[in-house]
N, CA and C atoms of all chains as a GROMACS GRO file, in nm:
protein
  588
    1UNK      N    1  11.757   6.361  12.322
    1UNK     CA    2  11.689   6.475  12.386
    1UNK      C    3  11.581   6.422  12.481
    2UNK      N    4  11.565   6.467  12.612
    2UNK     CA    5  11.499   6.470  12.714
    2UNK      C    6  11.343   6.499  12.633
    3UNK      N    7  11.276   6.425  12.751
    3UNK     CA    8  11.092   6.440  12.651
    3UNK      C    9  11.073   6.604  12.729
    4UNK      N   10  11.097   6.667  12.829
    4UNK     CA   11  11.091   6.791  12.839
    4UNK      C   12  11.179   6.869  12.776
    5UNK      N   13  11.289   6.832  12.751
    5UNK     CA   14  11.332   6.966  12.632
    5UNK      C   15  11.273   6.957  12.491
    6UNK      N   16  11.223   6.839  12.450
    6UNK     CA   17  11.173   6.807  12.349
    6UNK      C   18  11.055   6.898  12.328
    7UNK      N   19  10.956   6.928  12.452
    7UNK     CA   20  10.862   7.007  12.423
    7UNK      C   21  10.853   7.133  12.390
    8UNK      N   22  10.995   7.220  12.511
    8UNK     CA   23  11.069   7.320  12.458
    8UNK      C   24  11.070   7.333  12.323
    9UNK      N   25  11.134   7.259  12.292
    9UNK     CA   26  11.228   7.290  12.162
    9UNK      C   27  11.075   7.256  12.025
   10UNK      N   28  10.989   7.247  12.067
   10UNK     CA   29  10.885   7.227  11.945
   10UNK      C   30  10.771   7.313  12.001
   11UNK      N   31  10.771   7.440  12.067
   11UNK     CA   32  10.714   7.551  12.075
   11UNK      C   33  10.677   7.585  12.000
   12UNK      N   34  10.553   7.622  11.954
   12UNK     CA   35  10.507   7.716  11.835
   12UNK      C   36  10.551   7.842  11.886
   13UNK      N   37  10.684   7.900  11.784
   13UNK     CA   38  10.737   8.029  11.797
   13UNK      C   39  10.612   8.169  11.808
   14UNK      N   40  10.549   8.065  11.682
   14UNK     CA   41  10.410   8.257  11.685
   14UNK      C   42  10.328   8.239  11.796
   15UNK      N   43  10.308   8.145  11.901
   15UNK     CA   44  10.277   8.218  11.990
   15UNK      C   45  10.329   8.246  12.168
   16UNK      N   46  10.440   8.149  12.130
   16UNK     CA   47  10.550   8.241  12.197
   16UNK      C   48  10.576   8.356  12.285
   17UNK      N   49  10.613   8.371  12.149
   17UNK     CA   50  10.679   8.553  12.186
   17UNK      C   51  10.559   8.616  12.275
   18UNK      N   52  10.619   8.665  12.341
   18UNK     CA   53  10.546   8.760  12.468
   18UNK      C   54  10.400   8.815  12.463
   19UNK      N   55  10.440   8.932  12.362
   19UNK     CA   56  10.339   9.010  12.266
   19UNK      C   57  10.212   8.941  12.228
   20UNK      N   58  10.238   8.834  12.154
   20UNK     CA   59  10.153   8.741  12.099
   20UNK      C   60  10.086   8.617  12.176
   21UNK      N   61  10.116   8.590  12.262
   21UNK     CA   62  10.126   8.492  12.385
   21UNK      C   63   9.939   8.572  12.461
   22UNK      N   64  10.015   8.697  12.518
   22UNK     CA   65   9.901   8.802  12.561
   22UNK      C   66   9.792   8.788  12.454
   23UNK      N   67   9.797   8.834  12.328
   23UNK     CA   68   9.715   8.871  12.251
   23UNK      C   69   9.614   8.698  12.263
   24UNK      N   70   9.655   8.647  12.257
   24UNK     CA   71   9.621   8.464  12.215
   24UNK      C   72   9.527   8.417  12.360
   25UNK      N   73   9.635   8.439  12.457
   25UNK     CA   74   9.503   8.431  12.552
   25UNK      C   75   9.414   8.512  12.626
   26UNK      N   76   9.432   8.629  12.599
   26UNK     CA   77   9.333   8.726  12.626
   26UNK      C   78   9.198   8.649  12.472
   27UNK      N   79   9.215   8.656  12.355
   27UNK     CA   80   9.134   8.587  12.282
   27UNK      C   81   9.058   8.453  12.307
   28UNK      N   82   9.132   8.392  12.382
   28UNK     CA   83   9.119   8.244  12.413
   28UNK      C   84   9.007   8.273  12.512
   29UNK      N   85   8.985   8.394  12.574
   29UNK     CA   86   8.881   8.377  12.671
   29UNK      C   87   8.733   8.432  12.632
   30UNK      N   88   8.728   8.471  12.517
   30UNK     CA   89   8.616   8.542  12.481
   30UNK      C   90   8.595   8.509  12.331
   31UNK      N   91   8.439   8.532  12.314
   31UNK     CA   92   8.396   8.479  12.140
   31UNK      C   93   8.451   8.629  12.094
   32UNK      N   94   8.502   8.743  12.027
   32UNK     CA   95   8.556   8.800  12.007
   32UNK      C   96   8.597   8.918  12.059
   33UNK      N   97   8.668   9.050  12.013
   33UNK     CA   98   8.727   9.121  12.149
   33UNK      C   99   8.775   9.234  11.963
   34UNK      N  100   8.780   9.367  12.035
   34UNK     CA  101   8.838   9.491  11.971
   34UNK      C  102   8.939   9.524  11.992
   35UNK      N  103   9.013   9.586  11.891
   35UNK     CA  104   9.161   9.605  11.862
   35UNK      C  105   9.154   9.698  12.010
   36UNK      N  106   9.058   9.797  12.010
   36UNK     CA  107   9.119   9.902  12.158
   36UNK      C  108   9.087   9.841  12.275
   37UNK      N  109   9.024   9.708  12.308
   37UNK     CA  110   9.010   9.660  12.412
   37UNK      C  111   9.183   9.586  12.403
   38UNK      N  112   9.163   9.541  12.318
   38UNK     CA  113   9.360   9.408  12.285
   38UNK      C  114   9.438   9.522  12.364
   39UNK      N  115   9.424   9.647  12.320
   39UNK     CA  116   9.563   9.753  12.329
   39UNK      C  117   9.568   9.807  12.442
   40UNK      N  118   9.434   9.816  12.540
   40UNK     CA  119   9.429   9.860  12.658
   40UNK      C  120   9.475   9.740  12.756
   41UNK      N  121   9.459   9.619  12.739
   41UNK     CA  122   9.454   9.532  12.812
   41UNK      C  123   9.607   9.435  12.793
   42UNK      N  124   9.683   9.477  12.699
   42UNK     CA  125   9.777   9.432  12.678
   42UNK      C  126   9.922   9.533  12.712
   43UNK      N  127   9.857   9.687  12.715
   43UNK     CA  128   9.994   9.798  12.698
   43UNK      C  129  10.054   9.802  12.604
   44UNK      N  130  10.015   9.717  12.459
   44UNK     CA  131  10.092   9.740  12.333
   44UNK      C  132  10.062   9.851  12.294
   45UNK      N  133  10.162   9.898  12.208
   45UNK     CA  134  10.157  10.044  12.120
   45UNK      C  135  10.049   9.979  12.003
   46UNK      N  136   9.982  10.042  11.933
   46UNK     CA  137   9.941  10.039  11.797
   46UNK      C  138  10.006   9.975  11.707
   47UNK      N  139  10.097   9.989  11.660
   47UNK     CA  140  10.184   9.959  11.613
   47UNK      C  141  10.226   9.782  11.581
   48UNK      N  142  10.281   9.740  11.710
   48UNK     CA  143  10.352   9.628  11.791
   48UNK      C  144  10.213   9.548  11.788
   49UNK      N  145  10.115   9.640  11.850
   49UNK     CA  146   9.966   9.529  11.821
   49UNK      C  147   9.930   9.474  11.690
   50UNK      N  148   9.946   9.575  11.586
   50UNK     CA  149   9.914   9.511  11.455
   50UNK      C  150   9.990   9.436  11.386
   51UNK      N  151  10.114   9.480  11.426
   51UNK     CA  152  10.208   9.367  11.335
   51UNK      C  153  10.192   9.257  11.410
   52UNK      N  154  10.182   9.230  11.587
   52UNK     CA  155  10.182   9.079  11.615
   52UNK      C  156  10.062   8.992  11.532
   53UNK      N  157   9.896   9.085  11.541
   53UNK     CA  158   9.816   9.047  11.457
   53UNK      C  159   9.801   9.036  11.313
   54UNK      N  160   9.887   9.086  11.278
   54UNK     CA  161   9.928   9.021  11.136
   54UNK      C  162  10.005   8.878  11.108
   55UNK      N  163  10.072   8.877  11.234
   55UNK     CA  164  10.161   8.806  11.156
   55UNK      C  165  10.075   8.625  11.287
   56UNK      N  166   9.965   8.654  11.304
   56UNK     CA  167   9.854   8.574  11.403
   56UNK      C  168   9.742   8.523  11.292
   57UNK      N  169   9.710   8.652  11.216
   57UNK     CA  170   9.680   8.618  11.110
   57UNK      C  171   9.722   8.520  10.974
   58UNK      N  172   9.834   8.611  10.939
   58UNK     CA  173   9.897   8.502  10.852
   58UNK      C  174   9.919   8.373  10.886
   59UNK      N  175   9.934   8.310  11.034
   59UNK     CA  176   9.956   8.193  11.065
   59UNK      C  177   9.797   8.119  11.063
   60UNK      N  178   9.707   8.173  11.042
   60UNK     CA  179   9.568   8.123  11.065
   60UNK      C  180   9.458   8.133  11.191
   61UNK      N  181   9.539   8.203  11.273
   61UNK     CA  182   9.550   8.182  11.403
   61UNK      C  183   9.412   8.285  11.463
   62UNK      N  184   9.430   8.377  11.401
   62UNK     CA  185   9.302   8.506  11.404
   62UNK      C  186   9.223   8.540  11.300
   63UNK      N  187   9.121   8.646  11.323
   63UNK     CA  188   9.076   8.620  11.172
   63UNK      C  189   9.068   8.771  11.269
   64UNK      N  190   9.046   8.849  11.124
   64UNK     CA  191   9.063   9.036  11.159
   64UNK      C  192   8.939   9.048  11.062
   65UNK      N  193   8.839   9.126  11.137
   65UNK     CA  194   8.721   9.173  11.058
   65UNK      C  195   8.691   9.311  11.099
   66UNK      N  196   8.742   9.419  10.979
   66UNK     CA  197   8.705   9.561  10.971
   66UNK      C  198   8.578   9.576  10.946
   67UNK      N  199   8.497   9.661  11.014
   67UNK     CA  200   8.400   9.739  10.984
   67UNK      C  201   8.332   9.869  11.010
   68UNK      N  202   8.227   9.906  11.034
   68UNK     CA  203   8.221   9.995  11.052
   68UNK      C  204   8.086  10.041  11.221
   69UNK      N  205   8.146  10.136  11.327
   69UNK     CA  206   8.005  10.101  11.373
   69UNK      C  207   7.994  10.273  11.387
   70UNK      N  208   7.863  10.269  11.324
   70UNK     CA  209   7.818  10.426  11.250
   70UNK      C  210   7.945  10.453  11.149
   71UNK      N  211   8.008  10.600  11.209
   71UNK     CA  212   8.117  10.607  11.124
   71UNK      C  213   8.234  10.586  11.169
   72UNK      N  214   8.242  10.544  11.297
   72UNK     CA  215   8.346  10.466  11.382
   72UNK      C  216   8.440  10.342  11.311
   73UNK      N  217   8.538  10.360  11.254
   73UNK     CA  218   8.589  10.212  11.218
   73UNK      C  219   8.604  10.131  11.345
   74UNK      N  220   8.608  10.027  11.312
   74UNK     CA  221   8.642   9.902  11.430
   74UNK      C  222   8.704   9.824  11.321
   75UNK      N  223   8.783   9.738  11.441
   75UNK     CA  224   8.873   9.620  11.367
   75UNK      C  225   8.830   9.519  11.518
   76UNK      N  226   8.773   9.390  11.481
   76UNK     CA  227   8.697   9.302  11.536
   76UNK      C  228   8.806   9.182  11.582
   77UNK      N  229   8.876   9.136  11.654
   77UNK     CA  230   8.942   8.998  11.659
   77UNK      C  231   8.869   8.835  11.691
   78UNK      N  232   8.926   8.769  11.626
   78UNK     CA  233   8.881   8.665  11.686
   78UNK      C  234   8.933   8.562  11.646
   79UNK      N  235   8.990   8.440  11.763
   79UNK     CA  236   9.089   8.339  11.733
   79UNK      C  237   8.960   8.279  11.651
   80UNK      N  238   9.081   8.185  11.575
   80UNK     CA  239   8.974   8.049  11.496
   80UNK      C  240   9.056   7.930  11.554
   81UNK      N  241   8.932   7.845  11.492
   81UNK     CA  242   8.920   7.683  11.554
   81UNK      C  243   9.094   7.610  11.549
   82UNK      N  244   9.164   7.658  11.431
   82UNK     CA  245   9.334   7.647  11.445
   82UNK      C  246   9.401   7.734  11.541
   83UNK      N  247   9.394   7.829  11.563
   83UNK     CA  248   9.452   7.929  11.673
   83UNK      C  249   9.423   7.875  11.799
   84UNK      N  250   9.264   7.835  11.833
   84UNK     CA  251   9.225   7.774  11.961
   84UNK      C  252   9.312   7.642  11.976
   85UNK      N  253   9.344   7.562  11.886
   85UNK     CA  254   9.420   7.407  11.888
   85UNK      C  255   9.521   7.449  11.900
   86UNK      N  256   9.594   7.504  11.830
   86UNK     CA  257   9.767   7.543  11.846
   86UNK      C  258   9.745   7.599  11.990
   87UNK      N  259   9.667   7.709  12.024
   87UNK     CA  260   9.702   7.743  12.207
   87UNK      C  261   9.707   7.641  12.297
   88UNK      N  262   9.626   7.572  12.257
   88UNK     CA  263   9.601   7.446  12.366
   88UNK      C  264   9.685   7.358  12.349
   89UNK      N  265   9.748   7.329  12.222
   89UNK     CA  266   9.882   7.226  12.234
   89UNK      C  267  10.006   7.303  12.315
   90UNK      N  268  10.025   7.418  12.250
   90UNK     CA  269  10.121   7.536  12.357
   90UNK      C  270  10.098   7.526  12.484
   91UNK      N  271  10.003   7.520  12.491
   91UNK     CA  272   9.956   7.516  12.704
   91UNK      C  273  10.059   7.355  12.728
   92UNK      N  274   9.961   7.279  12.651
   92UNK     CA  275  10.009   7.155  12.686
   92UNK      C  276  10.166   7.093  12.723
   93UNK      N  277  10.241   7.142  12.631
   93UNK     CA  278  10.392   7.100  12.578
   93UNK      C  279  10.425   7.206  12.725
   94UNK      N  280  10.405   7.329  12.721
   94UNK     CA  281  10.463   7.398  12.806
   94UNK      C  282  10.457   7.392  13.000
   95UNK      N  283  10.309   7.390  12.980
   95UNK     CA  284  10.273   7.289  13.144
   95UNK      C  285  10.407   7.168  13.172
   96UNK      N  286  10.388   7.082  13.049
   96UNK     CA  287  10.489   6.924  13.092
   96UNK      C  288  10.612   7.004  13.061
   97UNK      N  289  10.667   7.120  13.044
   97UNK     CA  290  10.842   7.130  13.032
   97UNK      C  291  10.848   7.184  13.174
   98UNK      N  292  10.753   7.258  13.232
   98UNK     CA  293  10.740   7.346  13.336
   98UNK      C  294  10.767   7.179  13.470
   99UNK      N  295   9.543   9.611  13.274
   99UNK     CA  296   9.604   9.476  13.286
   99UNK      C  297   9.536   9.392  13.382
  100UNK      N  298   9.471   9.296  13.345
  100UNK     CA  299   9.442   9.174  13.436
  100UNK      C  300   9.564   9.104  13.509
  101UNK      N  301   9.597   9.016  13.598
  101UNK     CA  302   9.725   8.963  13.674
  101UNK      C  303   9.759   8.872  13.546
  102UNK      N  304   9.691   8.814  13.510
  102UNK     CA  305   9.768   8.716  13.439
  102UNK      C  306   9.824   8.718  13.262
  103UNK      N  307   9.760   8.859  13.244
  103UNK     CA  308   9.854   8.908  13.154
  103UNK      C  309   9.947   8.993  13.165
  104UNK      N  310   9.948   9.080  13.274
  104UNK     CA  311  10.029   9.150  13.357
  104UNK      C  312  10.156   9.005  13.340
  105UNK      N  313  10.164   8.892  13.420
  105UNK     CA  314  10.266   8.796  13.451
  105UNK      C  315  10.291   8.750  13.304
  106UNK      N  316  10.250   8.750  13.213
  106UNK     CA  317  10.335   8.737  13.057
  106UNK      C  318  10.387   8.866  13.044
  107UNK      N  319  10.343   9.005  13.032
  107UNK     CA  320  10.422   9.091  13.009
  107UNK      C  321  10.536   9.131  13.042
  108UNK      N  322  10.562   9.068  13.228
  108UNK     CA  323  10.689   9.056  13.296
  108UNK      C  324  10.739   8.907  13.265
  109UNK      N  325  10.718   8.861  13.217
  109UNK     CA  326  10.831   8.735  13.149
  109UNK      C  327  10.947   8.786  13.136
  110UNK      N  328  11.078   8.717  13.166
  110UNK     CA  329  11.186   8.748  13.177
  110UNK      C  330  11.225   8.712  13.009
  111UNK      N  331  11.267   8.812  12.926
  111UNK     CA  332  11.312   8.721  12.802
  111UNK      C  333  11.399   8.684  12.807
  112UNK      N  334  11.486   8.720  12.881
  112UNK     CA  335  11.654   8.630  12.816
  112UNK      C  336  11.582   8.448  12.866
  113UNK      N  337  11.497   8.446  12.984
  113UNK     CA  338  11.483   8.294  12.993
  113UNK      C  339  11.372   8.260  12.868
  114UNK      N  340  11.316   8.292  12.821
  114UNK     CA  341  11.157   8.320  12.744
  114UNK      C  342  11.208   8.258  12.603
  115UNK      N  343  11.318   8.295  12.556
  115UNK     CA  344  11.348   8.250  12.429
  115UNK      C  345  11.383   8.091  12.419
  116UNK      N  346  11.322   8.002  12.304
  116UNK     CA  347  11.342   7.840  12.381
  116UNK      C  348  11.468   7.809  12.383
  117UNK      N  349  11.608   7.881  12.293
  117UNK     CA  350  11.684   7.771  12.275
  117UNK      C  351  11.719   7.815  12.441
  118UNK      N  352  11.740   7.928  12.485
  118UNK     CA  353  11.764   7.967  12.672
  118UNK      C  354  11.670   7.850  12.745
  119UNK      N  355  11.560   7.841  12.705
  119UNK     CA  356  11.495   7.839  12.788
  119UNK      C  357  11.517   7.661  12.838
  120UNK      N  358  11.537   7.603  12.705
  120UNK     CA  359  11.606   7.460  12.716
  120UNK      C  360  11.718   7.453  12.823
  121UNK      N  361  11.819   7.542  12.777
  121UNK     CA  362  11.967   7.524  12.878
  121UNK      C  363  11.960   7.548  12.999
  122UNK      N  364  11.901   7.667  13.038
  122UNK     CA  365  11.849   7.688  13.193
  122UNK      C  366  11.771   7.566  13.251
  123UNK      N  367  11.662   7.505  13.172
  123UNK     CA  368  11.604   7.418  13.249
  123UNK      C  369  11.699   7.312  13.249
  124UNK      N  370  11.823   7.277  13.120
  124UNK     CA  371  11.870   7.140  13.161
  124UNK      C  372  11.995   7.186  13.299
  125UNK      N  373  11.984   7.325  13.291
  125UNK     CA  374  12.156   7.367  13.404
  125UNK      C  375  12.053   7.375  13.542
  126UNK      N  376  11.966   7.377  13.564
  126UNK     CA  377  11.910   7.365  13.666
  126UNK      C  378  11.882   7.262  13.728
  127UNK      N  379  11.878   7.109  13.648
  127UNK     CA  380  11.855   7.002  13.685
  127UNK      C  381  11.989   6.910  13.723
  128UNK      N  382  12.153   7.025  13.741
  128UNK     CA  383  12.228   6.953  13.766
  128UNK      C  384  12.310   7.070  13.838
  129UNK      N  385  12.458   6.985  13.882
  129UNK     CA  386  12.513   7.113  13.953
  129UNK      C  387  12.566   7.148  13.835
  130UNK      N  388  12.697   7.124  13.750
  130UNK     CA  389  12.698   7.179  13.614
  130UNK      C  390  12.704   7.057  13.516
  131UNK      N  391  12.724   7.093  13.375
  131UNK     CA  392  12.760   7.057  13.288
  131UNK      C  393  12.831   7.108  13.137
  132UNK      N  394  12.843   7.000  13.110
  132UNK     CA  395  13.034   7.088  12.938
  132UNK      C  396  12.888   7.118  12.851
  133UNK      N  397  12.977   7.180  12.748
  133UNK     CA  398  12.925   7.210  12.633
  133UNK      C  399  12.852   7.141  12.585
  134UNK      N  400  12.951   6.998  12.516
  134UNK     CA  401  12.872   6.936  12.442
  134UNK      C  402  12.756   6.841  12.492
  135UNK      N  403  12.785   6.830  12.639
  135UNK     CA  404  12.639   6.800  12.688
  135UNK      C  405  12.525   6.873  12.659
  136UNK      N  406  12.555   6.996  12.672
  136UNK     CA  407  12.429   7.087  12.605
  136UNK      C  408  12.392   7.050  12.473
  137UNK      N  409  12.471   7.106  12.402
  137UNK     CA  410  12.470   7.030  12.237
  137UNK      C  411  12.417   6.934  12.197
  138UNK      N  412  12.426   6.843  12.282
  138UNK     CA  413  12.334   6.763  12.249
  138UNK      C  414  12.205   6.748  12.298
  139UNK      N  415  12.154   6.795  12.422
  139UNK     CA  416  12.052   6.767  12.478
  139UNK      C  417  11.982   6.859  12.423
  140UNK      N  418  12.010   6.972  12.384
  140UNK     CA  419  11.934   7.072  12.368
  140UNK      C  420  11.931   7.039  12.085
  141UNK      N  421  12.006   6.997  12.121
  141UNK     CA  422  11.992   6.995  11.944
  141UNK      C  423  12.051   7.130  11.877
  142UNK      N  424  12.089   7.211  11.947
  142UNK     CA  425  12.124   7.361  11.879
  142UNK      C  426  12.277   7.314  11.802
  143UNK      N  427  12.307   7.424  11.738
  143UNK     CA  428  12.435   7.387  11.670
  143UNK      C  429  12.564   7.461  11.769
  144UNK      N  430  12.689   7.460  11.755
  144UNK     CA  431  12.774   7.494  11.838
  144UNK      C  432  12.742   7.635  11.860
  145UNK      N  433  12.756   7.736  11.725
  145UNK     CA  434  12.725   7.873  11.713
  145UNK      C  435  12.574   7.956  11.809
  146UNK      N  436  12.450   7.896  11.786
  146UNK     CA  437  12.386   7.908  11.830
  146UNK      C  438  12.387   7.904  11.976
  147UNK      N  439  12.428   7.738  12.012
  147UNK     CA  440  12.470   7.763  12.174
  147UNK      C  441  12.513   7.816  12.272
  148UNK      N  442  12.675   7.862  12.178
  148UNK     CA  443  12.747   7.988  12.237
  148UNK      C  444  12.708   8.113  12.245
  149UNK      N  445  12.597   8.151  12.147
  149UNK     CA  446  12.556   8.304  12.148
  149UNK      C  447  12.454   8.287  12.270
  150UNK      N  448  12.361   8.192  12.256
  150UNK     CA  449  12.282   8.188  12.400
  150UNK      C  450  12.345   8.203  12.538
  151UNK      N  451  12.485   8.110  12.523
  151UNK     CA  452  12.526   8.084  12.663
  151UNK      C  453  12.603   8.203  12.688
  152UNK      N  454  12.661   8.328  12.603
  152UNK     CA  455  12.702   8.466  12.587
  152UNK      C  456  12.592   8.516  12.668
  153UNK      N  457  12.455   8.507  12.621
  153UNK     CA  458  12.343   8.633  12.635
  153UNK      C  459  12.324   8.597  12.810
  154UNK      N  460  12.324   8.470  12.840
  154UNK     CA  461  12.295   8.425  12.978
  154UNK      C  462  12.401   8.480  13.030
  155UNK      N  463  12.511   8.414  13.044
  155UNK     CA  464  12.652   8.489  13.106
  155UNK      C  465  12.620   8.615  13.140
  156UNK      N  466  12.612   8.727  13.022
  156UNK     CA  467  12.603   8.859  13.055
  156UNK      C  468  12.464   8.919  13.143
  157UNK      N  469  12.329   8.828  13.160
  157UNK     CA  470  12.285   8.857  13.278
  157UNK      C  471  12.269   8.812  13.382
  158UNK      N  472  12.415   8.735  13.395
  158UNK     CA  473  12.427   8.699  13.516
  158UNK      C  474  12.369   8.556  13.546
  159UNK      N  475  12.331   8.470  13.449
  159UNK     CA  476  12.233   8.370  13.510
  159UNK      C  477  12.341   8.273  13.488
  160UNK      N  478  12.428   8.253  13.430
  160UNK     CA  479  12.519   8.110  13.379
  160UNK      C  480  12.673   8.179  13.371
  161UNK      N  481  12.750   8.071  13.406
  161UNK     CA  482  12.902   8.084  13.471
  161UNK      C  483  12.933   8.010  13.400
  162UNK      N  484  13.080   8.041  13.282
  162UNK     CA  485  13.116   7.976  13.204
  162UNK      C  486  13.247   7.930  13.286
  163UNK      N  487  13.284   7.829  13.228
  163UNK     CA  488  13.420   7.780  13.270
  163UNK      C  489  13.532   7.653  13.166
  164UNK      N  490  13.621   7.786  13.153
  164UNK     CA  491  13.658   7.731  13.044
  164UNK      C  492  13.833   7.620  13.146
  165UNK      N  493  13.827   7.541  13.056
  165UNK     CA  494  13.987   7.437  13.106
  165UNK      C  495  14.036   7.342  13.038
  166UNK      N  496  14.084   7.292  13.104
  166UNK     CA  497  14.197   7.150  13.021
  166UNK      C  498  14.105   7.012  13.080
  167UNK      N  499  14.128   6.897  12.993
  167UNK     CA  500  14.080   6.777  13.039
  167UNK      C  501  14.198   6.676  12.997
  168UNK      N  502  14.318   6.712  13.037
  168UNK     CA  503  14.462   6.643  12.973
  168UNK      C  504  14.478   6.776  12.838
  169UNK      N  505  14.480   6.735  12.740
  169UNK     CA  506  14.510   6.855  12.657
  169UNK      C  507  14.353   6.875  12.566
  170UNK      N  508  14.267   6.829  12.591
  170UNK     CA  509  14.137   6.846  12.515
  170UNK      C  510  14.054   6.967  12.638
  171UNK      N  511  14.022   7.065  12.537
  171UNK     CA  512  13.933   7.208  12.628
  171UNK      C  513  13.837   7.166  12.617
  172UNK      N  514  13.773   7.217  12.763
  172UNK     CA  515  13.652   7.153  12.825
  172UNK      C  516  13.596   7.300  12.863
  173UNK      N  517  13.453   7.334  12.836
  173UNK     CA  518  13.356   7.412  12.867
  173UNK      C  519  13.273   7.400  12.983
  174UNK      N  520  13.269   7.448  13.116
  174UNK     CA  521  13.177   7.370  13.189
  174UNK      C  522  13.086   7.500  13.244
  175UNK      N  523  12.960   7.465  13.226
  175UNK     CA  524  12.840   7.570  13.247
  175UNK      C  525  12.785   7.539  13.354
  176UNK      N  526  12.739   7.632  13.441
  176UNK     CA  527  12.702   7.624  13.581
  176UNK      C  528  12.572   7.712  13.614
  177UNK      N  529  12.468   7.652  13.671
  177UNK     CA  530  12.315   7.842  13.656
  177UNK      C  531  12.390   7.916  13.792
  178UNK      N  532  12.418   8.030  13.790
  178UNK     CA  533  12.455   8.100  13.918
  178UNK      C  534  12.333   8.058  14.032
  179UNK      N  535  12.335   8.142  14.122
  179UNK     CA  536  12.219   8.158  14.228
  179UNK      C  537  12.139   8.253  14.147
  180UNK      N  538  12.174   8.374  14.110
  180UNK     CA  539  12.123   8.489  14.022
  180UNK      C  540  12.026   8.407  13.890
  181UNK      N  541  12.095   8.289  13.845
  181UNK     CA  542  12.002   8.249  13.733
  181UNK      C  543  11.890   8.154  13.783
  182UNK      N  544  11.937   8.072  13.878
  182UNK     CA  545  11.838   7.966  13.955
  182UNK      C  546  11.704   8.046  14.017
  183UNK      N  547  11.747   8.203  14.083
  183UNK     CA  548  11.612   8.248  14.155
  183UNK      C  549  11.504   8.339  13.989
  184UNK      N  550  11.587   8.376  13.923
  184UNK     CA  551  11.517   8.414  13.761
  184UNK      C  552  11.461   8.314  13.725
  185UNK      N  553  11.501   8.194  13.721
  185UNK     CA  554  11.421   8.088  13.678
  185UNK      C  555  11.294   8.045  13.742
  186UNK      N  556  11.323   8.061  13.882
  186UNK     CA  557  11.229   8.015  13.950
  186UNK      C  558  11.118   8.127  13.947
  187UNK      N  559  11.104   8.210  13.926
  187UNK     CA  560  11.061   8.333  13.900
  187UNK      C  561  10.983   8.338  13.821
  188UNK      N  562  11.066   8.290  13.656
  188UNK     CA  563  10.987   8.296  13.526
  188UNK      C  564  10.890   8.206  13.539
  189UNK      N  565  10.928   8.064  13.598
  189UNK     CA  566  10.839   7.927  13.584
  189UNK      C  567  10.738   7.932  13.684
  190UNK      N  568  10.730   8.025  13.788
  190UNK     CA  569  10.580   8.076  13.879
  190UNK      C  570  10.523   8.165  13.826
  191UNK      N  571  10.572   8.298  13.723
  191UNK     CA  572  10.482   8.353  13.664
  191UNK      C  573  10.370   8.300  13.507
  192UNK      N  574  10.485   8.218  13.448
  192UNK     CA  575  10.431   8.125  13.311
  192UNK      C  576  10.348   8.049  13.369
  193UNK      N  577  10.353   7.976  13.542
  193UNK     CA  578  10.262   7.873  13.517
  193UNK      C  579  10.113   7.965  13.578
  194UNK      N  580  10.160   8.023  13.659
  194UNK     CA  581  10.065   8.132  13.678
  194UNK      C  582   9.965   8.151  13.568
  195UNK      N  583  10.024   8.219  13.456
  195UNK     CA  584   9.958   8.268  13.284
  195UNK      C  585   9.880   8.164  13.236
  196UNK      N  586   9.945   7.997  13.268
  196UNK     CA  587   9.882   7.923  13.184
  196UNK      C  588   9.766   7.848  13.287
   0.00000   0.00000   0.00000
């Protein structure tokens, strides 16, 4: 295997996918960011937003902090120090296949 | 939408997915090539390959060609013009994103 398909082919799938790709670097640019800012700025449904962030989460990748502002819920995002490394190896591998 | 999440949201997926995204870049770097050249360069298994090189075919980006090589069948894959300007397409908007 070619050292550019090689990079291809060792893509981190979770952040990938389209959906999640958006969500990752829209995060990547800011110390944290709100689920209705993610949803306005991305065009995801509700829905499609939370499951990508779940499953961003489960990889380590985000950290999701509910709270409250007054009686407003909020749900808070914010990549962590593994999410920031995995993007930046993704940039990397993908720049050199490009 | 900012432009450069706007240009992930229009990512083309049929190229977007890696095991595609491998074969397009290796059918682009030649005029064609067989199967098992893919197969190997790319690491996918026969099944896998063929369903990719199905999904491409049907939008138009890759030209299958099936024949004889004495009595051993030979597969030979080709990127149309239709898949070469998609490509070129996807890989100015991704590098765009990144």
């Amino acid at each position: 295997m070619n050292p550019l398909i090689r990079n291809i082919s060792e893509l981190d799938r979770v952040i990938h996918e389209p959906g999640r790709l958006m969500i990752v670097s829209l995060l990547s640019a800011v110390e944290a960011a709100d689920f209705l800012y993610l949803q306005h700025e991305t065009g995801l449904n509700k829905g499609t937003l939370s499951s990508h962030l779940s499953k961003l989460e489960e990889a380590g990748y985000v950290e999701i902090a509910k709270s409250f502002r007054g009686k407003v819920p909020q749900t808070v995002l914010k990549l962590t120090p593994t999410g920031a490394e995995a993007f930046e190896q993704y940039r990397r591998k993908l720049k050199a296949a490009l």
